[in-house]
Structures are given as C-alpha cells and as structure tokens.
N, C-alpha and C positions, 0 to 999 in steps of 0.2 A: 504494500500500500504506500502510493505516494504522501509527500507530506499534506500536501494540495487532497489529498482525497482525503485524507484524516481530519483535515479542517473540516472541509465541506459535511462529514459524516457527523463530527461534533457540531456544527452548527445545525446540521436537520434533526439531530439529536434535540439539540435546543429550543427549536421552534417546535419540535413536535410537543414536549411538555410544556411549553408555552401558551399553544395553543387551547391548550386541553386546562390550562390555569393546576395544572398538577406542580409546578415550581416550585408553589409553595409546601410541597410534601419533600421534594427531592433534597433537602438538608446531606450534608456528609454522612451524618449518623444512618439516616435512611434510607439514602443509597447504597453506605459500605453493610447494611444492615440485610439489603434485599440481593446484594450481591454473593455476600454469603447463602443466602438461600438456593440462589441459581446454580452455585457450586456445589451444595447438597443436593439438589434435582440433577446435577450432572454426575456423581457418585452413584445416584441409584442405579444407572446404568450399567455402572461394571462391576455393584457388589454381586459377589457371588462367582464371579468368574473367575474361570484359570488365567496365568498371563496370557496364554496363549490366547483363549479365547477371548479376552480384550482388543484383539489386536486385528481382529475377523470377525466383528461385527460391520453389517450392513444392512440394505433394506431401510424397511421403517426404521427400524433402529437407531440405525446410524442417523437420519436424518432425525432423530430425536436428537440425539448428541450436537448433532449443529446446529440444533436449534437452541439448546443449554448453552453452548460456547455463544452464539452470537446474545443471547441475552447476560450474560457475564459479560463480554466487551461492551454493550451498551451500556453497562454500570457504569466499570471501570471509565468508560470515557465521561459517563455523567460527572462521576465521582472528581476526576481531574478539571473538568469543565468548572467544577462549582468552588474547587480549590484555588483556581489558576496555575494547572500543574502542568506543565510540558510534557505530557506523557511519554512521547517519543525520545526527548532530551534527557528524561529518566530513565529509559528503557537504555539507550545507551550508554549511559553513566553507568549504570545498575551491572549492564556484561564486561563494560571494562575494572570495574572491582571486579567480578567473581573471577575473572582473568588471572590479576592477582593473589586473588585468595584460593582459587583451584590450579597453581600451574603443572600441567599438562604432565612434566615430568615423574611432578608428586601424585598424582590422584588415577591418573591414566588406569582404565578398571577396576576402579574401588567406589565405594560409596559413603565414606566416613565424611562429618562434617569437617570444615576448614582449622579445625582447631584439634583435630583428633591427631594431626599427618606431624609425622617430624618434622 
C-alpha cells in the first residue's frame, strides 16, 4: 500500500464515522477496546487447529479471516487517526529496533525473547 492510498483509506475511514456522527464513540479507549475484540473474533478461527491446519484454511473461511484482519486495520488506522500517529512512520521505526534487538546472527531459528539471547 502506497502512502497516498493509506491517506486516502484513513480519510474515508474518517468520513465514514463522521458521517454516521459515531466520532463521538470512536475515543482511543474505544477503539483500542473494539480492536481487541476483532482480534479475538480472528482467534476463533484457528482455535483448535493443528499448525498445519492453520495454514490450509480456505473457502468461507478464509474469507472470514479477511474479513477479521480488515476490521482490525480499520481500528488500528482509527486508533492512529485519533492519536495523530504516523502509523506507517511507526511501523518503520518499530522493524528497525527489532532489527537490532533480533540480529539475525543471534536469533536465526529460535524463538526466545530479545532478552533471553546472549
């Protein structure tokens, strides 16, 4: 996604709440409040499964889960919208620490946090 299409999706993000006078509901708390939820409606998905079978879902299904992930980005973008938060400027900042704190060297096949590794 361009940066120009990330605007443009938080702005019709915008106005769609705007329009609808839900703005006044969408607070940080109650956005990052319903964004969790959408990430617990995207787990219901794959409790139960093997890894395997995580990985080989489709059909309806699948098109469930894309539809969980895309209401979880429409949080997340709400959530930054109402912050003033650069999401994409964080999202880069965010990979260049774990850069440093997982170098490739250290971590390559493992799964310990950054603080576990010699």
């Amino acid at each position: 996604m361009s940066i120009d299409e990330f605007e443009n999706l938080k702005e019709q993000l915008r106005k769609f709440a705007e329009d609808r006078d839900w703005d006044q509901f969408h607070s940080p708390k109650n956005l990052s409040m319903a964004l969790i939820a959408e990430a617990a409606e995207l787990i219901e998905h794959f409790q139960w499964l093997s890894e395997k079978e995580s990985t080989l879902i489709q059909g309806d299904k699948l098109e469930a889960v894309r539809m969980e992930l895309a209401d979880i980005q429409i949080y997340l973008i709400r959530i930054s919208d109402k912050l003033n938060v650069d999401l994409l400027a964080s999202v880069k900042k965010k990979i260049a620490i774990n850069e440093q704190k997982y170098p490739v060297d250290k971590v390559k096949g493992q799964h310990k946090k950054y603080n576990e590794y010699d």
